[in-house]
N, C-alpha and C positions, 0 to 999 in steps of 0.2 A: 507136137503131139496133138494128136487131132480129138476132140470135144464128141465126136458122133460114133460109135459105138455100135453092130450091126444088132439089129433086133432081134430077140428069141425070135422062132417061130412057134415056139409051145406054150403054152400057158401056165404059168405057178403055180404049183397045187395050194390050197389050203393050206396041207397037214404044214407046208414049210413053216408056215407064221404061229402054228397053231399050238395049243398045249392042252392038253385032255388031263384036269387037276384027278387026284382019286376023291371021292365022297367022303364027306367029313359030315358026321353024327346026321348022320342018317338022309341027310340031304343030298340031292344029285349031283352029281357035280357035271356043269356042262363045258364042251370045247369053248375055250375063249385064246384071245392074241396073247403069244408069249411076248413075257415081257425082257427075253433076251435074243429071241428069233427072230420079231421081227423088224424091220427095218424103221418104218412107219412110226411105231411105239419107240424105239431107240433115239429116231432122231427127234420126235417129240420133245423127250425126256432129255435128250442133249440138248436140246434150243431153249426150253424150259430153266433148263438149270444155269445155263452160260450166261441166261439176260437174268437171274436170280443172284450170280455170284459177280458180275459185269455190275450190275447198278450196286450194289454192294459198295464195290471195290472205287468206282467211280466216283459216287457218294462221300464214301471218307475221305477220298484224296481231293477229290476238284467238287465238292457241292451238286453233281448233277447226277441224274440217270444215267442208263444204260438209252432212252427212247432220247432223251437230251441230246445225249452221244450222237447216235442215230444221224440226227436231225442239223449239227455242224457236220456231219460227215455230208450228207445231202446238200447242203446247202453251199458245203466249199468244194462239191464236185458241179455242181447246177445252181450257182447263185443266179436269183431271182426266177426260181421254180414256186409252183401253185403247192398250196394244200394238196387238192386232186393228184395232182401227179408224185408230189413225194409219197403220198399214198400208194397211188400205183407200182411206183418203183420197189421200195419197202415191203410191201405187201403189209401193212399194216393198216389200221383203220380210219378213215379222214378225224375221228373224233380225238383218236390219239394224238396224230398228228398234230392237228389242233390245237391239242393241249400243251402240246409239247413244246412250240412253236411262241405260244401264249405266254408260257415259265421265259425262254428264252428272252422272250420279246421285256418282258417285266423285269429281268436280271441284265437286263441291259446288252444281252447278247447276239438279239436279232432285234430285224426291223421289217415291217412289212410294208408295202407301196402299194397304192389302190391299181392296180390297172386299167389304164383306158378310163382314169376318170371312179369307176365303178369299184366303189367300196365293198362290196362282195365278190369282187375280183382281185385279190393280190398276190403279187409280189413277193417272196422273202428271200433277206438277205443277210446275212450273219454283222454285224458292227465290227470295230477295229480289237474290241474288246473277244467279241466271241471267235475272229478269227485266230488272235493270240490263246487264247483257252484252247485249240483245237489244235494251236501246234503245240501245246505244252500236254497235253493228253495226245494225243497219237505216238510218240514215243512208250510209253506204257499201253496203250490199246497193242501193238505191234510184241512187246515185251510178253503179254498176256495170250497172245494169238502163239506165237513162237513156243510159249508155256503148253500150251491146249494141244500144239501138235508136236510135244516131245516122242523122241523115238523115231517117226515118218521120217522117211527118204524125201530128196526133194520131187525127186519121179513120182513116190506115192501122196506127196501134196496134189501134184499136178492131177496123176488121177483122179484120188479123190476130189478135188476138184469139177472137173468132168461127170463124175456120180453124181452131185448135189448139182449140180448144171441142168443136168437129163432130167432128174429127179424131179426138180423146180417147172421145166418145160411140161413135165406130165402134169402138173400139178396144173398150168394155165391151162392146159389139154382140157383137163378132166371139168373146169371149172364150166 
C-alpha cells in the first residue's frame, strides 16, 4: 500500500474545522476550532492524552516516563545517536531530550561518550541494564498500542498510518 496519496486540488474550507458557539449572556460569541472537527485539535488532544496516560502507566509499572520510554526506543533503534538528532528524529525538544537522557544516564540506564574527544559532543548509548528494561517494557508498550487501536482493521492501521505519515511531512513542510 502506497504511503502517497493524490493531493486535493481545492482548498478546505474553514467552516470544515469550524464551530460558530451561540452567545452566552450577552457576549458574542465568535467562530473558533471545533473541538470534534478538527483534525489538528483531535490529534492534539490524542497525543496530549496518550503521553499523560503512557507515563502514567509506565511510572507504575517500570519507574520511568513516557519521554524515558521515548529515549530506550531511540537509542536501541540508533545506539550512539546525538542529543541533536534524537531531537530531530522525535520532534521533541533538545532540552527534553536532555533531561531525559540525564534520568537515564543517573538510573544507570544509559551512557553517554564524549565524541571525538569533545565533551559537548556525545554519544548515547543504553547500558546492559537499560537495554533489559526496554525488552521488559516493549511487550506492554505493544499491549498498549494494540489496546489504543481496538476495533481498526489491519488495512485501516496501515491507512491510518499513511494519514499521520503525510500529516508529519506537512508538518516539516510547513515549519
Amino acid at each position: 500500500m502506497s504511503d502517497k496519496s493524490p493531493s486535493p486540488t481545492t482548498d478546505l474550507a474553514d467552516d470544515l474545522f469550524l464551530v460558530h458557539p451561540e452567545p452566552d449572556d450577552g457576549a458574542p460569541a465568535a467562530p473558533t476550532l471545533s473541538f470534534r472537527r478538527s483534525p489538528v485539535v483531535l490529534v492534539t488532544f490524542a497525543g496530549n492524552r496518550l503521553t499523560r496516560n503512557a507515563t502514567r502507566a509506565y511510572q507504575a509499572e517500570f519507574g520511568i516516563g513516557v519521554m524515558d520510554w521515548r529515549m530506550l526506543v531511540m537509542l536501541t533503534r540508533q545506539p550512539g545517536c546525538s542529543v541533536a538528532h534524537a531531537a530531530r528524529t522525535t520532534g521533541i525538544d533538545k532540552a527534553a531530550v536532555s533531561r531525559s537522557l540525564a534520568h537515564l544516564e543517573s538510573a544507570g540506564l544509559a551512557k553517554a561518550e564524549a565524541s571525538g574527544g569533545d565533551e559537548r559532543r556525545k554519544s548515547w548509548h543504553l547500558t546492559d541494564a537499560g537495554q533489559q528494561l526496554h525488552a521488559e517494557l516493549l511487550p506492554r508498550a505493544l499491549e498498549r498500542q494494540r489496546g489504543l487501536l481496538k476495533g481498526f482493521s489491519e488495512d485501516e492501521v496501515h491507512q491510518f498510518t499513511g494519514f499521520l505519515q503525510r500529516f508529519l511531512h506537512n508538518i516539516e513542510e510547513a515549519d
